[in-house]
N, C-alpha and C positions, 0 to 999 in steps of 0.2 A: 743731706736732706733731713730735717725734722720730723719726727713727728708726726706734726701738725700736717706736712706736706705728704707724707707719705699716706696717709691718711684718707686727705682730700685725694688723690692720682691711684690711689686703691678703690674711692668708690667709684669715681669717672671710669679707671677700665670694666669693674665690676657690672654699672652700668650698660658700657658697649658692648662686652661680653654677655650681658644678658641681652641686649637686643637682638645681636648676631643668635644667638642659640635662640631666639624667638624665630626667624625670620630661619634658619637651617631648619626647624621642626616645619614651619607653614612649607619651606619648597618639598621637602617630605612627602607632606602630608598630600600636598599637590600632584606629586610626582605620582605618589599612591593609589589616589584617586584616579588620574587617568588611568593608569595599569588595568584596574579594577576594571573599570569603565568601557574601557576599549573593547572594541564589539572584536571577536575570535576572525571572525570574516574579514578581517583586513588582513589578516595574518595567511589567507587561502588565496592558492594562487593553482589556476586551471594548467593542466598537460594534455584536456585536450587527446592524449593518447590512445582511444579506442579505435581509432583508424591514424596510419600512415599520413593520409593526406587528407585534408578538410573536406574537398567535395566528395569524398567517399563517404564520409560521415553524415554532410550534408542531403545525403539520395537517402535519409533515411529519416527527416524531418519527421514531428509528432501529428497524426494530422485523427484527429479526434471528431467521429460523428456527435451530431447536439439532435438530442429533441425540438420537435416542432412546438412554438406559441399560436394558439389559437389567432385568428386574425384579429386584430384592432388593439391586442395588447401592448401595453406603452414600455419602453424600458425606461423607467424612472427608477435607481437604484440611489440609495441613499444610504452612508457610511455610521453605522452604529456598535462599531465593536468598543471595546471597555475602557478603552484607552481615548476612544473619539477619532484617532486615526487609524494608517495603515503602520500598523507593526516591525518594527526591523524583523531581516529573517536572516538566514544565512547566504551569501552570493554565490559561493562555490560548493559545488556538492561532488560527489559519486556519481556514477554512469554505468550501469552494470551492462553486460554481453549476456542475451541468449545462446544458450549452448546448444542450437537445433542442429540435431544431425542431416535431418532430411530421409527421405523414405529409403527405408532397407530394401535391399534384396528378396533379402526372405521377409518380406511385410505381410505375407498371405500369414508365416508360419509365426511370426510373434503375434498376430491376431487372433489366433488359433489358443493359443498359449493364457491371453488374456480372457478368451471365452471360457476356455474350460476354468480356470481361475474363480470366474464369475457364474458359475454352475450351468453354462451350455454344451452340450453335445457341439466339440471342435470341427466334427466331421461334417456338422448339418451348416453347411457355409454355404449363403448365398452373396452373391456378385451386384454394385450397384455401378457399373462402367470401372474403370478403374479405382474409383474413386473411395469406394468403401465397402468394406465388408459385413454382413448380415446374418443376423441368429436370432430363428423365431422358436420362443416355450410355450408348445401349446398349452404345456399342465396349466402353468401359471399365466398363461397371457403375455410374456414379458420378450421385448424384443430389445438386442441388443445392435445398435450400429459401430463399428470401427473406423476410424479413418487410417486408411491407407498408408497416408504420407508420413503421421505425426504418433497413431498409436491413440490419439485420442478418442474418447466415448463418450455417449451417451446411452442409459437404458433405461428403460420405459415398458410399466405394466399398463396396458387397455383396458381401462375403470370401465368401460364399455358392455366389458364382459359378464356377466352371471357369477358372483361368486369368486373374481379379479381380487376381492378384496372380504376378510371376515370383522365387519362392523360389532359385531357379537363381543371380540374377543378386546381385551384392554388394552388399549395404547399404552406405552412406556413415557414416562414423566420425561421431563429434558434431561436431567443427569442419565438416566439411563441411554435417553435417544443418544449424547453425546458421546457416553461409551460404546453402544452400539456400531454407532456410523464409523468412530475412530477405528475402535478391533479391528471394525470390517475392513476398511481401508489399510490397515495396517498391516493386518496378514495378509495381504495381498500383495505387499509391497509398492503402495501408494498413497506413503501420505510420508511426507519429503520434513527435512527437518526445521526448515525457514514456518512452516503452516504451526509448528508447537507452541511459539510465545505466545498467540490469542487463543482464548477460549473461543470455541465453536460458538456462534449463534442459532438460536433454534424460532423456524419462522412455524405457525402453526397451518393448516393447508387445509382447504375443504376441495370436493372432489367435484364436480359439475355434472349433470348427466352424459355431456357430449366428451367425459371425458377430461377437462381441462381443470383449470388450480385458479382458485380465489385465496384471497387470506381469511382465514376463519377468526373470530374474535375473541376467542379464548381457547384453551387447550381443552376446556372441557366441549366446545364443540367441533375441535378440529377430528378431520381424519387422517392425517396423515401428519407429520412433522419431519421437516425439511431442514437438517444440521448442515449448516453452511459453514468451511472453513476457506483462513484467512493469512495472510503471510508478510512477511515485516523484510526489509533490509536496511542495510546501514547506508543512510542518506549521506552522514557524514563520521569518518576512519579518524582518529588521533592517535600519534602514537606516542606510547610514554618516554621513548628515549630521548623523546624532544625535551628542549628548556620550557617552562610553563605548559609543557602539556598540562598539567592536574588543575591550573590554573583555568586554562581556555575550555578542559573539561567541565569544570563545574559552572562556569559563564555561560556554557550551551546549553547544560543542563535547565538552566533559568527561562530559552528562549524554544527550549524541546520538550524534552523526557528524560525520564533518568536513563545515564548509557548503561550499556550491556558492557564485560570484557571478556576477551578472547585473548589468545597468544598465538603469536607463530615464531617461527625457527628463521632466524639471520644469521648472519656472518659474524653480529655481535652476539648471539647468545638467544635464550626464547626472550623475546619483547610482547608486552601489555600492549593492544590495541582498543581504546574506546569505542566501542561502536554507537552511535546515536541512530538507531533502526525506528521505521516511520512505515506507515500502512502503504501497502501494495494495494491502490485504487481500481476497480472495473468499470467497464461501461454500467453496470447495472449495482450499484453502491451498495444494494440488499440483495444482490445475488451474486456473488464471486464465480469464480471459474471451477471451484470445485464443490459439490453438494451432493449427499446423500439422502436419501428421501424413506423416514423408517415408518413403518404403520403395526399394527398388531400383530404378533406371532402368524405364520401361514404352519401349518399343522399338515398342510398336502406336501411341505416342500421337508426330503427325507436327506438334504443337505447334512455332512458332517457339520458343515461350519453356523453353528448356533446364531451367529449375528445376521447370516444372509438370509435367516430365517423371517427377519423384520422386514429387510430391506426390499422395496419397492419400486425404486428407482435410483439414477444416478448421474450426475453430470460433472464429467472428468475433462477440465481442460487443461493441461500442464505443460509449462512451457520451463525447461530446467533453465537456470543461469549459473554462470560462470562463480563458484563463491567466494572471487576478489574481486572487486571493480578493475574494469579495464579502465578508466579515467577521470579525472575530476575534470568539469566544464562551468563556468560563467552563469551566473542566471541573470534574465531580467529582473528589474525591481520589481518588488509587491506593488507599489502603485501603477507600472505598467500594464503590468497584469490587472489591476483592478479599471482603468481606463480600456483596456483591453473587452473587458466585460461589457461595460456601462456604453460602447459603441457598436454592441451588438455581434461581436466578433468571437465572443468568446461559447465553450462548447456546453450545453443544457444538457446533464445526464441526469437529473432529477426532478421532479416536478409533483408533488402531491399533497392534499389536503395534511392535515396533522391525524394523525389515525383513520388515514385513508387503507385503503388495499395496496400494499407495495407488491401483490403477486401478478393481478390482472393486467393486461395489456396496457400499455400507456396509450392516452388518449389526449392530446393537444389542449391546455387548458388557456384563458384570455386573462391575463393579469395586467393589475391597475397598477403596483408597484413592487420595488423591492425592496429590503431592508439586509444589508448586508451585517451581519456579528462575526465571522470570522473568517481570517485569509491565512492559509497553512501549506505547509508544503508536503507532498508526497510524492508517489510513484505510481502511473499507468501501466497495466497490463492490461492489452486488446484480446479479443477472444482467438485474432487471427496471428498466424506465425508474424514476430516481426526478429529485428536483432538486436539491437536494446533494449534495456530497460530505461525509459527517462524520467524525471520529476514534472511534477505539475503541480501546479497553485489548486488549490482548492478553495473556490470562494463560494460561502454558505449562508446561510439566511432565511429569513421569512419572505413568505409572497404573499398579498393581498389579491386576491380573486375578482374578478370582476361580479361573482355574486357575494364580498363582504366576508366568505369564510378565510382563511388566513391559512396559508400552506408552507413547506418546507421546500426549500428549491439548494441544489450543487451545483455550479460551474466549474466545469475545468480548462487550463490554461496551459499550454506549453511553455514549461521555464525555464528551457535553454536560449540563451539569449543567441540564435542561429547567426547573426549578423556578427558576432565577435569571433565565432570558429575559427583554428588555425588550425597549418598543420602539427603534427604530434613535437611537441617540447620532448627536447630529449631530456631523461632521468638524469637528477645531479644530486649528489652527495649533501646533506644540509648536516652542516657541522652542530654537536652538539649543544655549541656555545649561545650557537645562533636561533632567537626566534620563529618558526615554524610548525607547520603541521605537516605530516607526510601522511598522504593516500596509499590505499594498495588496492 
């Protein structure tokens, strides 16, 4: 071969050899991008596992009270979140187990135990059927009720009274009310560790003559301040021993929050589990299940414990969970859920002008439209014993009033998608090679 020939047949392969390493860089690059791309939720797959058999699971369907719409109000909802549609979300989540034991034996004498805790004379116990136990403070007005079955309370001072409360003396700023209510809750041994990653919110409270709570419109005129705390779980578990965990970690990050990590102990060693933890919802979305009510120093109450000195009131609903999910389960799509809504189907926990009274009773209002900006996912906790914990759509927005003011409205949605239930997928080994998420 010449030269000349070898020449020309060195830039022809040269040539094809650069096409080829064009076209190996482009499938690359391709390949990459889908990687990247691929939403984590294809990779999730439901077990289902919290009950044995499906209709056991199934007797425990999410079944969520809605507030009442005034009569003639139209559901015209209309989709304006930032994107102009509905959002990809995650399809498979967590399913956590309430861990209720059920009423004690002795439930007279752990109610006993909680009174004197909360500065009542144990001995001064009175009886409401079985149902609940009773402790009246004449000093201070404040009467505490126990439930029986669960332990849970509520206590309550009779603003009624003469003197119930000293308006004279200074209320404590938020930071203080927040450390207040916490200590107090604290030393008592009730206030759980899920309730630490949010800051407490603090509602401001006026008092009524008859006794009852409006929201007062500044801290300078409230009397009371009402610390509301708040509790998170991990909607969705990654574990790092997987291949592309860190990957599929930080793609939920984009479509979440940033995750928390934790470790636990395996057969291979301690393993990193990502936890993506999402708000524990209530029927009343500005009053959670636990709240502490602090007002000015009481100077009659000769209490060792300086915080219960503020405190006024109390409402203790807790319902402990299991803290590993007994299962991952299926969700319907966000657009279901969002049709769900817009057919009237779906549950009204919200309903108020925009710097209305979130404390006063709710009162049925007539709206002309809605405007939907965001559909998210969470978790419902009912004030009543149930045995899971489940997720729900949260769909949010504005409301048009029929008087032209413009209010803030919640829907919630059951997001297990009940129709796909099975019975419980037995646990299998996902080799480390292999693509995967693993729940616990």
């Amino acid at each position: 071969m010449t030269l000349t020939e070898a020449a020309h047949w060195t830039k022809r392969f040269g040539v094809i050899g650069g096409i080829g390493l064009v076209i190996m860089i482009i499938a690359v690059t391709v390949i990459l991008a889908l990687n990247a791309t691929q939403d984590p939720g294809d990779f999730l797959t439901p077990n289902y596992a919290c009950t044995e058999l499906r209709d056991d699971f199934l007797k425990n369907k999410l079944e969520i009270p809605s507030l009442s719409l005034a009569a003639g109000s139209d559901l015209v909802f209309e989709l304006e979140t930032q994107s102009g549609q509905v959002d990809s979300l995650p399809r498979v989540v967590n399913t956590h187990k309430f861990s209720i034991p059920g009423q004690s034996l002795n439930a007279q004498g752990e109610s006993k135990i909680i009174a004197e805790k909360l500065g009542f004379n144990p001995n001064l116990l009175q009886r409401r059927g079985s149902a609940e136990y009773i402790w009246y403070d004449s000093k201070n007005f404040r009467t505490l009720v126990v439930q029986a079955r669960n332990l849970n309370f509520q206590l309550r001072t009779d603003f009624t009274r003469i003197g119930a409360i000293d308006n004279s003396s200074a209320l404590p700023n938020e930071n203080e009310a927040i450390n207040l209510a916490s200590n107090y809750l604290r030393g008592k041994g009730l206030l759980f560790e899920d309730y630490f990653k949010i800051t407490p919110k603090v509602v401001n409270i006026n008092i009524q003559p008859n006794g009852t709570y409006t929201q007062a419109r500044s801290r300078a005129d409230a009397e009371l301040l009402r610390v509301d705390f708040y509790r998170q779980k991990p909607l969705i578990s990654v574990r790092s021993d997987l291949q592309d965990a860190k990957r599929i970690r930080d793609s939920l990050e984009k479509k979440l929050f940033k995750s928390t990590t934790d470790s636990i102990l395996s057969d291979k060693g301690r393993i990193d589990i990502y936890n993506f933890d999402t708000i524990v919802a209530f029927q009343d979305p500005n009053h959670p299940n636990i709240s502490v009510y602090i007002g000015p120093k009481n100077d009659r109450d000769k209490t060792q414990d300086t915080n219960a000195r503020y405190v006024y009131g109390a409402d203790f609903t807790y319902w402990p969970i299991d803290p590993q999910a007994c299962g991952t389960y299926q969700l319907i799509p966000p657009q279901t859920a969002l049709e769900t809504v817009q057919q009237g189907k779906g549950s009204l926990i919200y309903l108020n002008e925009k710097n209305g009274d979130d404390v006063a009773t709710y009162i049925p209002r007539k709206v002309s439209s809605f405007r939907i900006y965001n559909i998210t996912l969470g978790y419902y906790e009912p004030q009543t014993e149930a045995k899971f914990l489940q997720p729900v759509y949260i769909i949010s927005g504005e409301a048009t009033l029929s008087t032209g003011v413009v209010g803030i409205f919640h829907y919630y949605v059951p997001a297990i998608d009940y129709n796909l239930v099975k019975n419980k997928i037995a646990e299998q080994e996902v080799p480390k090679e292999d693509t995967g998420i693993g729940f616990f």
